[in-house]
Backbone bond lengths (Angstrom), bond angles and torsions (degrees), N, CA, C in turn:
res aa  C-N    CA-C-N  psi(-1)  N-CA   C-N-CA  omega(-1)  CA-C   N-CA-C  phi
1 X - - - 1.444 - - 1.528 108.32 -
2 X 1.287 125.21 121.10 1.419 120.94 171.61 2.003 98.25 -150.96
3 X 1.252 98.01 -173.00 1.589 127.91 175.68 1.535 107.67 -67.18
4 X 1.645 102.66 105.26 2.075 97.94 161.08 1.245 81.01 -69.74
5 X 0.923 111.42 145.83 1.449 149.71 169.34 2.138 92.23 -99.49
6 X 1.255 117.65 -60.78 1.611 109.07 -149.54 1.393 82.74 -82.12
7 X 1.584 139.16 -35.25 1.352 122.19 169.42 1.450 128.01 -47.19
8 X 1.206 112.65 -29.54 1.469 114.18 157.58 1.320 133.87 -83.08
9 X 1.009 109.21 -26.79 1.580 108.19 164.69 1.535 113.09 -84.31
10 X 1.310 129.71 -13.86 1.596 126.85 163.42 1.738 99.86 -61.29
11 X 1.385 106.61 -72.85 1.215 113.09 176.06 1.377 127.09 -44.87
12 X 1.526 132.65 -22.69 1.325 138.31 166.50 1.730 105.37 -72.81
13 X 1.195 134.20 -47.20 1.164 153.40 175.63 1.464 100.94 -52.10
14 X 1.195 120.28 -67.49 1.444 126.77 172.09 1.250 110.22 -36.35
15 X 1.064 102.82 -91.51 1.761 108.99 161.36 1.670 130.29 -6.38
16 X 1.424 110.84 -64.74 1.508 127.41 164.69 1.647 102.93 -46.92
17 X 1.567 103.87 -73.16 1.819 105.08 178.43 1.351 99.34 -41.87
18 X 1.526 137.34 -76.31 1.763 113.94 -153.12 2.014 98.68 -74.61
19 X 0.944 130.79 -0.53 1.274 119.67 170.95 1.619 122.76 -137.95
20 X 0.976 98.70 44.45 1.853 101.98 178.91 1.842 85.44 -57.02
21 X 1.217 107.65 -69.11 2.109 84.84 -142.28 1.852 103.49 -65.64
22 X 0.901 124.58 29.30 1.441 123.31 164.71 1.523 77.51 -100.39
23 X 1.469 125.19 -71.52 2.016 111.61 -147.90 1.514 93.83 -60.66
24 X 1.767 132.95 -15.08 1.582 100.87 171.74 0.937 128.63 -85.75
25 X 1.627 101.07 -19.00 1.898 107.81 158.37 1.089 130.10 -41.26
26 X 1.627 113.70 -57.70 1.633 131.36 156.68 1.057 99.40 -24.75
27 X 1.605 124.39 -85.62 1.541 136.27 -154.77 1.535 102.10 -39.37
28 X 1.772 109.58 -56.37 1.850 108.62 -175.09 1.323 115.29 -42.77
29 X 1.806 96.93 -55.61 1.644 96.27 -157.93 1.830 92.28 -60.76
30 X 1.412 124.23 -46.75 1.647 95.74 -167.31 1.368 121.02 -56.86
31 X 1.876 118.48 -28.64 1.227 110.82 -159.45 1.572 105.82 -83.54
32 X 1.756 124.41 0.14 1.194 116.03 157.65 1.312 121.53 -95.28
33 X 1.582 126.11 -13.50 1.183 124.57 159.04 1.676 123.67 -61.34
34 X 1.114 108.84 -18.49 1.709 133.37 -178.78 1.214 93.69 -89.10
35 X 1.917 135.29 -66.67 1.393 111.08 -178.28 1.637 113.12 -74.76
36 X 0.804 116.67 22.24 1.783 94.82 -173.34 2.264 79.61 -116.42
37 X 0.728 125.69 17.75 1.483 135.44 173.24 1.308 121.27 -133.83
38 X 1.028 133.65 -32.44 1.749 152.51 163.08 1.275 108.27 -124.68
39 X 1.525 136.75 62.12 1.270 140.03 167.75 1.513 112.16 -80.03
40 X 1.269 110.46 -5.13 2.331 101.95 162.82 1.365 114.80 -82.19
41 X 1.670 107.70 -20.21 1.508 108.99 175.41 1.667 102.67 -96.56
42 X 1.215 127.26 38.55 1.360 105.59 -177.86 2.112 119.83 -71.85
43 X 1.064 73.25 -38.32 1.539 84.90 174.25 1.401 118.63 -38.39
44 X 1.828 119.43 -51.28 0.886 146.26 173.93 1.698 103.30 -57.18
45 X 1.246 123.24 -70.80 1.310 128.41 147.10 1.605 132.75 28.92
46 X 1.461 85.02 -85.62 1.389 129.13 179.61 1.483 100.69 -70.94
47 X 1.452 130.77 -64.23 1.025 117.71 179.81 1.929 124.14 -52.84
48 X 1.068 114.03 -43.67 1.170 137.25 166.04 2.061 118.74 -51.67
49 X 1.114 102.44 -13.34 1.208 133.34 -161.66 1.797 96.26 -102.08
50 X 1.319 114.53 -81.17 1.757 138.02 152.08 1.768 113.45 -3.75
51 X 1.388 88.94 -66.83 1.280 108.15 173.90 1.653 127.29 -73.52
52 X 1.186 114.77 -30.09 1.214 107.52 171.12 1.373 124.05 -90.52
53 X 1.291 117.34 -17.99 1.681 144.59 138.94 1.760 104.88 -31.50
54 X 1.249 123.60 -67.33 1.469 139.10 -172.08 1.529 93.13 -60.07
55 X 1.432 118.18 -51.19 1.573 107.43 -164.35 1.597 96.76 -65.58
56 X 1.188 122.36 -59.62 1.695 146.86 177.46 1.915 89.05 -11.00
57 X 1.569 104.26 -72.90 1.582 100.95 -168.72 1.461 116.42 -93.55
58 X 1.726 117.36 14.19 1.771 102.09 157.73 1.189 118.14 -23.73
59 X 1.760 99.37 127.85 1.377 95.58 157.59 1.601 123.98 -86.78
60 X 1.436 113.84 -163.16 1.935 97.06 173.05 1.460 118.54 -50.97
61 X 1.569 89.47 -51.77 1.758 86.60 -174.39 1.312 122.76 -50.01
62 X 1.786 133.03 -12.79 1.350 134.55 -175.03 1.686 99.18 86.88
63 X 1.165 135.43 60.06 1.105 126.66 -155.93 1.660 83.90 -161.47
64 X 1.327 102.85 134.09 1.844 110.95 -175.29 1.229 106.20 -67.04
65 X 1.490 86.79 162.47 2.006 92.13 -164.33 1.692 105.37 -89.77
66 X 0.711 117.70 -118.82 1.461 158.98 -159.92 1.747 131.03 -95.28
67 X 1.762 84.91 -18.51 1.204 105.41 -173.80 1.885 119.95 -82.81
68 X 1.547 133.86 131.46 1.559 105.89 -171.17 1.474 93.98 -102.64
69 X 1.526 120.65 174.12 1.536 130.27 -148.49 1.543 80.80 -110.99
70 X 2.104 113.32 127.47 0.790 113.19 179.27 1.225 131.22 -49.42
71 X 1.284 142.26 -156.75 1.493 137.37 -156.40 1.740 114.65 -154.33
């Protein structure tokens, strides 16, 4: 008896697909709870922010979603 491991990550995936814009909500509220506490790294932040946004809308192929690369 142990942990599927790939049953949970199907099911986490699932999850993300019917609710990405709640997990980018998540992502906002932390990355302003992070700058309003580490606001010299915001830059850093933000980037870190981008990216976890990009993972958020993979498509199957593993290939970034939807998201454009900050500026």
């Amino acid at each position: 008896m142990g942990i599927n491991f790939d049953d949970m990550k199907n099911k986490a995936k699932d999850a993300l697909g019917q609710h990405s814009d709640k997990a980018e909500q998540g992502v906002d509220k932390a990355s302003e709870a992070a700058k309003s506490r580490f606001g010299e790294h915001s830059d850093k932040i933000d980037s870190a922010t981008e990216k976890a946004k990009g993972f958020i809308n993979r498509d199957e192929g593993g290939e970034g979603g939807q998201q454009q690369p900050p500026q």
